[in-house]
N, C-alpha and C positions, 0 to 999 in steps of 0.2 A: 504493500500500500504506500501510496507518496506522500508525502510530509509537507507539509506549507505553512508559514504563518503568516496570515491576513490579515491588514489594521483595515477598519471603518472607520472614515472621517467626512466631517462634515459641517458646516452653518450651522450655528444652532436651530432648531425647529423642523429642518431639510426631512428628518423620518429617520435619521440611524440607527438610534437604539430600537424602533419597530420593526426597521429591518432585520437587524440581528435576533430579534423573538420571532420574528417568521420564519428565517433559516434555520433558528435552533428547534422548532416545533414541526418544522416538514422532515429534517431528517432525526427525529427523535429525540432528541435529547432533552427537549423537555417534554409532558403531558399536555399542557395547557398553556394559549394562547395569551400573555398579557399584555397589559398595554400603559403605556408610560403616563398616560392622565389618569389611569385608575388605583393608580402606587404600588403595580402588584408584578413590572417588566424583572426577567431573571437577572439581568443584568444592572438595573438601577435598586438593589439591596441596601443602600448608606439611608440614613432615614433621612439627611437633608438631599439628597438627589427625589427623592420621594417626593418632599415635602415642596420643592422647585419644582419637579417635571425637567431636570434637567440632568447631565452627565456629567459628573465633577472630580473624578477620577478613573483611570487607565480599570478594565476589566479585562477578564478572559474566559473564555469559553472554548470548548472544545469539542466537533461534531465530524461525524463522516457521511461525503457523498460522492458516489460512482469513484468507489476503490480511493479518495484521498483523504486522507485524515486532517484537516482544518483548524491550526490555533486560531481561534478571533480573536482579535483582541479591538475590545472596544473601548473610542477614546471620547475626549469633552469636547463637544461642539461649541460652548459660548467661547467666545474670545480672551475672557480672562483667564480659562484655563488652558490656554493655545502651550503655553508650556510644557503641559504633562502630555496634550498630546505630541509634541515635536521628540518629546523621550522618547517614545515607544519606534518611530521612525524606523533608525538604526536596527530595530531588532526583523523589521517587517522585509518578506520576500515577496509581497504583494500589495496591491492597497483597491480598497472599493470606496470611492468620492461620492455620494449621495447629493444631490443635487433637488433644491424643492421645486417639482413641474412648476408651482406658481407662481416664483418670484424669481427662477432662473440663476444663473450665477450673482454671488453675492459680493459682497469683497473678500470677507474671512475666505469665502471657498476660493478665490485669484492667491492668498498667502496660503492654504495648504498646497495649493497647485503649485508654487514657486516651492515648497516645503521637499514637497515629493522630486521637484525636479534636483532642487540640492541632494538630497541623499539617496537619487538614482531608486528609486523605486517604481517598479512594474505599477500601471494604474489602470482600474475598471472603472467605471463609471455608471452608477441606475440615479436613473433619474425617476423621480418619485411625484408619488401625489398625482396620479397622469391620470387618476377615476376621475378627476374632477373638470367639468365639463371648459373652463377656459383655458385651460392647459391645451398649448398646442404644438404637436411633435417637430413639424417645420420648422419656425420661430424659435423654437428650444436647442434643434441643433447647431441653427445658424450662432445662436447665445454663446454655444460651447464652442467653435467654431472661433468666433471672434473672439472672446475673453482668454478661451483657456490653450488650446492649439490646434493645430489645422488638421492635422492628423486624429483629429478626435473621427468615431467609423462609428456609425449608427449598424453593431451587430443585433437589433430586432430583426429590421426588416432588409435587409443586406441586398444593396441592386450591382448592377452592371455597373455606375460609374463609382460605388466603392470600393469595388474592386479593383477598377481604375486606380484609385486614388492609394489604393494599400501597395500597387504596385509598383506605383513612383516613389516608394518611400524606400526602395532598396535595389540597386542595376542588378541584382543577378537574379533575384526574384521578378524586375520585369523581364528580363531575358527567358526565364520559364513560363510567365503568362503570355506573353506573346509567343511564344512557340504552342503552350497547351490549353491554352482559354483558362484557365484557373490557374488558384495556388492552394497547395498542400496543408494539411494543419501542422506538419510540425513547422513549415514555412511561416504562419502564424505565430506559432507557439513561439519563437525566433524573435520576431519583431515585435511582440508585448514586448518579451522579456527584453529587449535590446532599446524598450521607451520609442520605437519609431512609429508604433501605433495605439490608439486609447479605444477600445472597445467600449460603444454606452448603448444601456440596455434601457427600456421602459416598463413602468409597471406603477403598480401599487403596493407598497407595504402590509396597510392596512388592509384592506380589500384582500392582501394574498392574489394577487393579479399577476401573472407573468415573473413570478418571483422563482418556482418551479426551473420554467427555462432559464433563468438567470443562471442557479447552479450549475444547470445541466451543461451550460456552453462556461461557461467560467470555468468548471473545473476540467473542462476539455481543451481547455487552453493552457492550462497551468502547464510548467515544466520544471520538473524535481530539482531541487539545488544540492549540489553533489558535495560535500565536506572531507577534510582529511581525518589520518586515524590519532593524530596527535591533538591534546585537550586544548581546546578555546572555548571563552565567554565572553559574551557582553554583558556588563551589569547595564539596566535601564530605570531601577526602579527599587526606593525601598518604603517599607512598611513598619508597622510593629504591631506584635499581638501579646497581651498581656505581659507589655514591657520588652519582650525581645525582637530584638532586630529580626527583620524579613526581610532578602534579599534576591529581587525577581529580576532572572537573566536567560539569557538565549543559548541555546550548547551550539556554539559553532566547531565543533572539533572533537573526536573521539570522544567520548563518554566520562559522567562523571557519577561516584557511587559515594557511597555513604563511608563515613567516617577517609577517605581521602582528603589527603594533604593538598592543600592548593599551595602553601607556600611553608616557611619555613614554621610561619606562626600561626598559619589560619586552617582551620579543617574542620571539614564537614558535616554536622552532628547528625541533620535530617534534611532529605527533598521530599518536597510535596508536590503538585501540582492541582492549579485550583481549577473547577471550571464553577465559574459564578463563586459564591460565597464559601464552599465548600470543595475540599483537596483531600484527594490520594495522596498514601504516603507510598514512596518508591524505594527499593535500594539503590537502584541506577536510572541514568537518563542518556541517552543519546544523541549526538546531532541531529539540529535541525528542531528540537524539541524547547519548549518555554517550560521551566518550572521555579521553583524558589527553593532558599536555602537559609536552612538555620546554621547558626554556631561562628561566621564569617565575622568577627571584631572591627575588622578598619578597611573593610570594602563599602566604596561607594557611588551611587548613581553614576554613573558614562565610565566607570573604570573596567580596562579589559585586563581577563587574564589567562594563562597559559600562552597559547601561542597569535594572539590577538595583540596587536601593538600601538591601534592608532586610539588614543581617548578620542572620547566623544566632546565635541564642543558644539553647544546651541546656538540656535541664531536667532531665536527669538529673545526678546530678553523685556523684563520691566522698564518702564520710562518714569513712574513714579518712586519718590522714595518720603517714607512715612516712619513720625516718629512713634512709636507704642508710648501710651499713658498708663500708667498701673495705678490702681487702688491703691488709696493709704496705706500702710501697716504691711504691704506685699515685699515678701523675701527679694529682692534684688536679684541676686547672686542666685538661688533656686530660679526664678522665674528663667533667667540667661540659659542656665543648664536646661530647662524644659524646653523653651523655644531653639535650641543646638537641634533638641529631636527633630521637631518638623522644619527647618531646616536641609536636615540628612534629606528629609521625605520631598520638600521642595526645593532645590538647589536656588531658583530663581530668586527665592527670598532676600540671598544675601546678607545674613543679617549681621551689622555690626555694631557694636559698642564704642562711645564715642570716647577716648581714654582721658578726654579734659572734662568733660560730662556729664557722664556713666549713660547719658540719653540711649534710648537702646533706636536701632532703625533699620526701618526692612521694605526691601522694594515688592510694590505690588503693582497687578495689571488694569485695577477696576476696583467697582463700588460691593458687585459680586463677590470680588474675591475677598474683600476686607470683610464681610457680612459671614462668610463662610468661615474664616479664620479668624474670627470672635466667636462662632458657635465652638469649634472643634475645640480654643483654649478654655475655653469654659469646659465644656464636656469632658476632656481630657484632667486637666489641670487645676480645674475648680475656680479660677478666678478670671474675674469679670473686666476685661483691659475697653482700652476707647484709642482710637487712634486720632490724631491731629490733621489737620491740614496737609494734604501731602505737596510735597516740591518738586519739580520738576529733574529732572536726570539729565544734567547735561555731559556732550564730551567734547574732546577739544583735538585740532590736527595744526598741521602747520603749512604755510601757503608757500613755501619757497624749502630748497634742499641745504640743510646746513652738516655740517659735522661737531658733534657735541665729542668733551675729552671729559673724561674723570681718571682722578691720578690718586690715589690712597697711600702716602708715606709716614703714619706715625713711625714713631722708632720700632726698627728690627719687625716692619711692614713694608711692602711695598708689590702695587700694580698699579699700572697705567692702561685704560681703555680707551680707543676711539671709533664712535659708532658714525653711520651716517644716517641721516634722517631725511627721507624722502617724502613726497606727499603723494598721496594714490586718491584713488576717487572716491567718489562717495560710498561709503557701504564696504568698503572692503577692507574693512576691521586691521590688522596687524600683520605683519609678512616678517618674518624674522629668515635673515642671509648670510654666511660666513664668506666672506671674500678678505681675507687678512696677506696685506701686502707684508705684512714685515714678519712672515710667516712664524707666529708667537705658537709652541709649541701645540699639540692638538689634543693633548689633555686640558690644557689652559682654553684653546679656543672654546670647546665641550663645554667648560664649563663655563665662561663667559654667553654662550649661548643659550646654558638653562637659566641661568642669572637673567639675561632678557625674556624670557617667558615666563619664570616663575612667579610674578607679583604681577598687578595692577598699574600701571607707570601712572602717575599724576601728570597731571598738565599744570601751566604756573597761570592761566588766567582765573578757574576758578576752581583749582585742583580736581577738575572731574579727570575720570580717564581718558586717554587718549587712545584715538584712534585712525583707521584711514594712512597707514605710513606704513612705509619699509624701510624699516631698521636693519641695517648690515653691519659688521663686526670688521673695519677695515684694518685696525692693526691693535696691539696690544703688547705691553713689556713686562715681564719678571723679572723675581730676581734671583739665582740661585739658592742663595741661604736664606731670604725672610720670607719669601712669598709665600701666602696660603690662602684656601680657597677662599675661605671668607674676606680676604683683599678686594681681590677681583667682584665679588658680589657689591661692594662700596662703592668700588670704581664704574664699574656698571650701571649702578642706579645712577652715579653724579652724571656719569656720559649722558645719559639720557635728560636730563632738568638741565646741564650747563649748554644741552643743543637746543633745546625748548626757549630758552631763554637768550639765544644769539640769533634766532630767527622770528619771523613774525608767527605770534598762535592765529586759531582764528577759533569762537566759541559756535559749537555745533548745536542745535536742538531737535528733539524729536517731532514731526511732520505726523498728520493725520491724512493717508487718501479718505474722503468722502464722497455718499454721495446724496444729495440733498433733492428729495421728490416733495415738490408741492402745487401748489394751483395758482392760474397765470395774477390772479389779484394779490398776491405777497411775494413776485418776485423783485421789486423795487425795495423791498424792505428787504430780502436774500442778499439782494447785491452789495445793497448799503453794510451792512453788517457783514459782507464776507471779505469788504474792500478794506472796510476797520482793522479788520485782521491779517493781514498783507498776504490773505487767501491768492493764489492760484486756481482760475478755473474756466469753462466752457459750458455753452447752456446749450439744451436738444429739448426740442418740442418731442415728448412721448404723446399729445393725443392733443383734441382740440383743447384740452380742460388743463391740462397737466406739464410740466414742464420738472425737467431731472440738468440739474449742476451738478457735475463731476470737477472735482480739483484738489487740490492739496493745500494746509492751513497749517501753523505750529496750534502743537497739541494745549500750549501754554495758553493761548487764546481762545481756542474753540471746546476745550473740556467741559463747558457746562452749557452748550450752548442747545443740547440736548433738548432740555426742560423751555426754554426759551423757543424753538419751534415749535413744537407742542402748544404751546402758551398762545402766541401771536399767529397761529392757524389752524386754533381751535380745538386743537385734535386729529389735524387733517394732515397734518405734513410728516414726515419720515424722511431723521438721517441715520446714514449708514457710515461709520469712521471704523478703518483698520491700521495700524501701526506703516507707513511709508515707508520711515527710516530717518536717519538725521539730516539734516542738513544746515547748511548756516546761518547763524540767526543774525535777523535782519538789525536789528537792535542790540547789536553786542553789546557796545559803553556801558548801556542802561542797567544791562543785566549783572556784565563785573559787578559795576557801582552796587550793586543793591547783594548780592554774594560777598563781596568786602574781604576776598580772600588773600591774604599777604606769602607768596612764594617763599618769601626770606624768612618767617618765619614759621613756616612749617620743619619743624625740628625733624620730622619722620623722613622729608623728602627734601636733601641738604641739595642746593642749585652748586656750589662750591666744589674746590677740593681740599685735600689734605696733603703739605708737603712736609718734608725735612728740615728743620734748621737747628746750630747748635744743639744738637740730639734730641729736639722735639717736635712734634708735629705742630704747624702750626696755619689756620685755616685760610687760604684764598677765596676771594670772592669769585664769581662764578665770568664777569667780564675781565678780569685778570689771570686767567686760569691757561690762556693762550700763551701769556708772556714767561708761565713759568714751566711749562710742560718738556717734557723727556724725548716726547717723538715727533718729527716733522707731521705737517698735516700731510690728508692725503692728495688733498687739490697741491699744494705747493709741492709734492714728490714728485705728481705727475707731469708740474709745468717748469721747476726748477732741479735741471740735473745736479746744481752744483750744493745743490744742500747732502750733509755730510748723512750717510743713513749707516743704523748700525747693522754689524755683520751679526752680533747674536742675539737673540731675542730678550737675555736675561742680565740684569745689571750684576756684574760680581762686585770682588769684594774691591779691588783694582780700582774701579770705575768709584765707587762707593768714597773710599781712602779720596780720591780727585776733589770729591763733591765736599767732604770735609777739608781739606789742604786750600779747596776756594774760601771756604768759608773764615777758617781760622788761622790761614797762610801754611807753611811747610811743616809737617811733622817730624817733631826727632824721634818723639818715641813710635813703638810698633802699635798699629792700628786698634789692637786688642787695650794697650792701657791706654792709648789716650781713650776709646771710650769707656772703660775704668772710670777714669778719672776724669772725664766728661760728666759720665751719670753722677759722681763722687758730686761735683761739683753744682748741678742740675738740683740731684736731692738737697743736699744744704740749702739753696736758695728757695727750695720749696719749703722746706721746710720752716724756713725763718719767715716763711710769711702766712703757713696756715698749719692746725695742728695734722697729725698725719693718724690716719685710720684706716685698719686693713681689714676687709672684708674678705673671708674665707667661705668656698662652698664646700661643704663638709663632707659630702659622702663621693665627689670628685677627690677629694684630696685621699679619703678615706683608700679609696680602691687604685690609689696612684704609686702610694708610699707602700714598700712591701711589707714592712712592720705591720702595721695597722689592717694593712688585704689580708692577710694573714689571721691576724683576731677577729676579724669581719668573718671569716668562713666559719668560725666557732661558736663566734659571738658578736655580731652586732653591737650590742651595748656597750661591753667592752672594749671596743676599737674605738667608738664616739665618748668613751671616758679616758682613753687615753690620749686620743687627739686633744681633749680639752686641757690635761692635764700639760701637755708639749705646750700647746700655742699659752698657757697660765704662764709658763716658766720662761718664754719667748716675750709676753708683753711685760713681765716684770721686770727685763734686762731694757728692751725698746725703748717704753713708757707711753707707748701709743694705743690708741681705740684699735681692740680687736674684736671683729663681730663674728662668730662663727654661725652658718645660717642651716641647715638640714630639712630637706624634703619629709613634709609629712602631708604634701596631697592630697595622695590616693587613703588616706584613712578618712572613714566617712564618719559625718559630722564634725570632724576636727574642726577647734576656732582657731587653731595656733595658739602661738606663746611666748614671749619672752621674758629670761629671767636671769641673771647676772651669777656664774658661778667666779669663787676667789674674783680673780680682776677683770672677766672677758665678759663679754652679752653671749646667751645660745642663743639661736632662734630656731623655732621650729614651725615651719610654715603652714597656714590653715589650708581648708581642703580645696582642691582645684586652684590651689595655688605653688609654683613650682620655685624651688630657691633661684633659679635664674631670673623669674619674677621680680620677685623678692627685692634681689640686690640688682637687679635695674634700676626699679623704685628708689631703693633706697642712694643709691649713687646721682639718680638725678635731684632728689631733695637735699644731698648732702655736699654736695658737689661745691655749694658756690663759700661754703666755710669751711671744707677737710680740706684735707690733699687726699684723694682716697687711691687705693693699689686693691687689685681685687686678685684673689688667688683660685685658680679655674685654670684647670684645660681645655676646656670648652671654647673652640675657637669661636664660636659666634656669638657666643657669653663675651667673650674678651673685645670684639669688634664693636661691641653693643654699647661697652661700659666706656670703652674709650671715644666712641662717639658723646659719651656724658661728660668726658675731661678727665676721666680716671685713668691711673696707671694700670696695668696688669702685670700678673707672673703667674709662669705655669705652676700645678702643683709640684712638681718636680724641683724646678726652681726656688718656691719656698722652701724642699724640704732642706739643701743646698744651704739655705739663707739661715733656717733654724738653727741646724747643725752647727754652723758658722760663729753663729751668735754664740751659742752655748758653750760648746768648746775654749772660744777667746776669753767668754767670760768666768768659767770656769778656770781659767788659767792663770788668767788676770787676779782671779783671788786666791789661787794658790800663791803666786809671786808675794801678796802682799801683807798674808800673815807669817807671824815669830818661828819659829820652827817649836814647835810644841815640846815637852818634855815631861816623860812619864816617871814620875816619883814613887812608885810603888817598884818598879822593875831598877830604880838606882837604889833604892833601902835594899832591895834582896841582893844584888851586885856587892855593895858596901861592907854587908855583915857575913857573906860567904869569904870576901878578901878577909879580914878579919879572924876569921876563924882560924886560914890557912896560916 
């Protein structure tokens, strides 16, 4: 039997979900016929889809007809949930577009149809609601025809010139119809799958009309998707049931069984598979098969695994972004961690935590969706939230090609990046390019290039994201002994803010296509009001009564204009707005001005660099960052032979010694003391001007120092009472603030703790909160009165704190430093007491001489 997985999609109202209880009750799978107005459709089971008449999350069902065995999987037709359906996409080997005979193509159904065309999905087409007598077949196809593609083939009633037309959409199959008068099915079966033909059927849902033949030719067209024996997945989709994660994905590859290791740390406890509300439990599943999985920890929606390699990235995304209001007396920090879950469940949400604020904020699609995600946190969670005004989502690109440099040299650091920044067209989100002329080794490039995709880039006019550019990686320098990855990650981000800011931005906003049906006595007031809004648009007489404006608006203007036509025509008029895309906003100044967002002092997203000088880092401003930099640009490499380029990618120590001998003229001694005696020098002067405070992360240092890993394998506690006891007998000699800080997270309900043992502070940090936290926090609060040194080998702990002004030392290097101190001081007090003299052992000496 063949295997397929089907999505249904469609407009809200179009008839999908009746479609899919018609298909599921003709070939059995269910008994009885329900229907989505009477609250009783198998597939709309959530009590608020009930309670709507509408589909507000992804289902599946599972039926067989003429030998194929059928996942369905049924998604949300309103617009607000255009996200959950765009997941399921990826997993689909077919797809059925539902179209409503009465109102023809819609907009939402032109963005599934551009959905489907992105992610190469085979499409059928029924067009519905056709019992009803103004529905008309002609008119309808011409609809599909113009709107959606030319190739769309009316297989109901199949003539002579669509055969024609199926012919021309491929030369070697007309070569076979002109030789045989026809074409083959599996010649068909070819061209769905190859997207050069859209088969659309007629019928009724309701009625059960023509619904029969639908299957009968649909699954006579299908053709099996053939998989390998090695294990793939697509994760599209998570859930929870009584608190644990659910994990719904596609087997693209060999087979997966129960209790199987997916990775080093994740395996398998149980697969189900659901049809409607209710799931089989399986020991294995096969390619080609949808089911879900228990026990998977840190998989999440679009991530692939086994032999699957490309994540999944959406194109639909939120334009709103909204702050949640909580009740009085509501846990904070609990409420964060519950909203993490749905989240997982909605990726679109986005949600984040403002860290100057603690505001919480989460992007949404609609007024639907806000109304839906105040019943489920209630239902869930018990408490009653209100959302605010929401803001509009802007993003930003740049009008001209610049090359942005970020150069990262605190001490015994150092990378230099330089990207170019190109501008691409509307809609075409991010292009990331390695073309590196100074060919900087390709471990480093690697990673300078996950460095550029890994985060969000900000834009400097009103820190939204940036998009619309191709970013390439044209050169980059290391250095043999200091560089580490976390350099280049610094260097990376500055590349990117110091080219934003040497070129012109320009601030994008999100566009509404509409389409605006009313009567010809309010079109003077349509125009007025669409021209306010520095609308786009085109008027067509539909009838002698009626008139339809097609065009595009920012979504910032026209969001409520809804309620507003409705109003001023009675009840009579209808608009229709679907997501456009961005483009640029007409009224930039205006908008800066009122966002008030300052680049320089966004501390997360530094426009500057970080250079060298007498042994410290010290900051560049981001229009200065040219005159101090390490590597020719790459316009000036290209156009001036005479500029000097280096031979190795990485600065040694050679090159290093120059840059000091510039600075502090010829060295007598060896490079090694003078920066002895550099730092020597360095710390004294820091010291006399602030007191000094060393912050220790404890169970880093714990498993660093072999003494202590050591008691750690016996005893925990023991290992953390002797560290405490070293660093006691290290700040008694010092005299400095020593904070030692310990992960206590993962213990649930912890509040944390501090409490001063002999001379040092412990800390032990409250739950879901991690000591690198911790002494982030606290290095940037303490920053502008200690001198603070933080003890981590945690390179990105250390990158972190020194972006706050702190020094760093590895654990290792403390332990080096400890030893150091103790020893000298140790000795130092031997030197400086009497030599002791034991009078019990000179009386016994005295009276044995005596005797003799």
């Amino acid at each position: 039997m063949k295997k397929t997985v089907i999505g249904i999609l469609a407009h809200v109202d179009a008839g999908k979900t009746t479609l899919s209880e018609c298909m599921l009750y003709l070939s059995g799978s269910i008994r009885k016929l329900g229907r989505v107005d009477h609250g009783d459709a198998f597939l709309d089971y959530n009590e608020q889809e009930k309670q709507r008449g509408i589909t507000i999350f992804s289902k599946q069902a599972i039926f067989s007809w003429n030998d194929v065995e059928i996942t369905l999987i049924d998604t949300p037709g309103h617009v607000d949930f255009s996200a959950e359906m765009e997941r399921t996409l990826q997993i689909l080997d077919y797809a059925i577009v539902v179209v409503n005979g009465l109102d023809g193509v819609q907009n939402h159904t032109k963005t599934i149809w551009e959905l489907l065309k992105y992610y190469q999905v085979p499409t059928f087409i029924f067009m519905n609601k056709m019992d009803m007598p103004q529905a008309n077949k002609e008119y309808l196809m011409n609809d599909l025809i113009s709107h959606l593609d030319s190739q769309c083939i009316n297989f109901t009633d199949m003539s002579a010139h669509d055969l024609e037309t199926i012919a021309l959409s491929d030369e070697n199959i007309l070569n076979y119809y002109l030789e045989n008068g026809t074409i083959e099915r599996s010649q068909l079966q070819k061209l769905i799958k190859e997207r050069k033909i859209f088969p659309c059927y007629f019928g009724s849902a309701l009625k059960n009309q023509a619904v029969k033949e639908f299957l009968d030719s649909m699954t006579n067209y299908i053709e099996e998707k053939q998989y390998g024996q090695e294990f793939g997945a697509k994760v599209y989709k998570i859930t929870r049931e009584d608190g644990n994660r659910i994990i719904h994905m596609k087997i693209t590859g060999g087979e997966l069984k129960v209790k199987q290791q997916i990775s080093e740390d994740e395996k398998v406890d149980r697969i189900m598979q659901y049809r409607g509300n209710k799931y089989e439990l399986l020991q294995s599943v096969s390619a080609g098969s949808v089911c879900c999985v228990k026990g998977l920890k840190n998989v999440y929606a679009g991530d692939v695994l086994g032999i699957e390699k490309k994540k999944y990235q959406p194109i639909l995304s939120s334009y709103m972004n909204y702050r949640l209001v909580l009740p009085k007396n509501c846990d904070h920090h609990a409420m964060v961690k519950n909203l993490q879950q749905l989240a997982e469940e909605d990726p679109i949400l986005h949600l984040q935590v403002s860290p100057q604020t603690q505001d919480i904020m989460i992007q949404l699609m609609g007024e639907i969706q806000i109304e839906v995600l105040k019943k489920m946190i209630k239902d869930r969670f018990l408490v009653d939230v209100e959302f605010d005004q929401g803001q509009i989502i802007y993003k930003e690109t740049i009008r001209h090609t610049v090359e942005g440099v970020g150069h990262y040299e605190p001490l015994r650091h150092y990378a230099e990046v330089h990207v170019l920044l190109e501008p691409m067209p509307r809609g075409s989100g991010l292009e990331f390019v390695c073309d590196c002329i100074e060919e900087l080794p390709k471990n480093f490039q690697r990673l300078v290039m996950t460095h550029l995709q890994e985060k969000e880039h900000r834009g400097v006019l009103t820190g939204s994201a940036i998009t619309d550019m191709k970013i390439t990686l044209v050169s980059g320098k290391a250095h043999i002994k200091h560089t580490e990855g976390g350099d280049f990650r610094q260097a990376t981000y500055r590349a990117i803010r110091q080219g934003l800011k040497m070129t012109e931005s320009v601030l994008l906003e999100p566009y509404y296509q509409f389409e605006l049906e009313i009567t010809n006595e309010y079109v003077s007031k349509a125009i007025f009001d669409l021209e306010n809004m520095n609308a786009q648009f085109s008027i067509e007489n539909k009838d002698n009564e009626n008139i339809v404006i097609n065009g595009i608006a920012p979504i910032r203007k026209m969001q409520n204009y809804q309620n507003e036509v409705l109003s001023y025509t009675k009840g009579k008029g209808r608009l229709y707005c679907s997501l456009s895309g961005y483009k640029e906003c007409d009224d930039q100044e205006e908008v800066i001005q009122q966002i008030n967002y300052d680049s320089e002092k966004d501390l997360d997203n530094p426009t500057g660099s970080i250079f060298c000088s007498h042994g410290a880092g010290f900051y560049v401003p981001w229009h200065e960052v040219y005159q101090h930099m390490h590597i020719a640009l790459r316009q000036n490499q290209r156009e001036n032979k005479n500029i000097v380029h280096h031979s190795s990618t990485s600065i040694s120590d050679d090159e290093l010694k120059e840059i000091f001998e510039r600075t502090y003229g010829t060295i007598q001694n060896k490079t090694k003391n003078y920066e002895k005696s550099l730092k020597k020098e360095v710390s004294v002067q820091m010291k006399e001007r602030k007191p000094q405070c060393l912050l220790v992360d404890g169970y880093n240092v714990i498993f660093a120092w072999n003494e202590l890993n050591q008691l750690a394998k016996e005893n925990l506690d023991v290992a953390r009472e002797r560290l405490i006891d070293i660093m006691s007998n290290y700040q008694g000699y010092k005299k400095c603030i020593v904070i030692i800080v310990f992960d206590a997270y993962k213990v649930k309900g912890n509040i944390g703790s501090k409490e001063k043992v002999h001379n040092i502070y412990v800390v032990y940090t409250k739950e879901a909160q991690t000591a690198d936290m911790y002494i982030e926090r606290t290095t940037h609060e303490m920053a502008d009165h200690y001198d603070i040194t933080v003890a981590t080998s945690d390179a990105l702990e250390q990158l972190i704190v020194i972006g706050q002004g702190a020094n760093r030392i590895s654990s290792r290097q403390l332990l080096l430093e400890v030893q150091s101190v103790l020893k000298n001081r140790f000795e130092e007090f031997q030197s400086q007491q009497e030599v002791s003299r034991n009078y019990l052992l000179e009386d016994i000496q005295e009276y044995k001489s005596k005797k003799r």
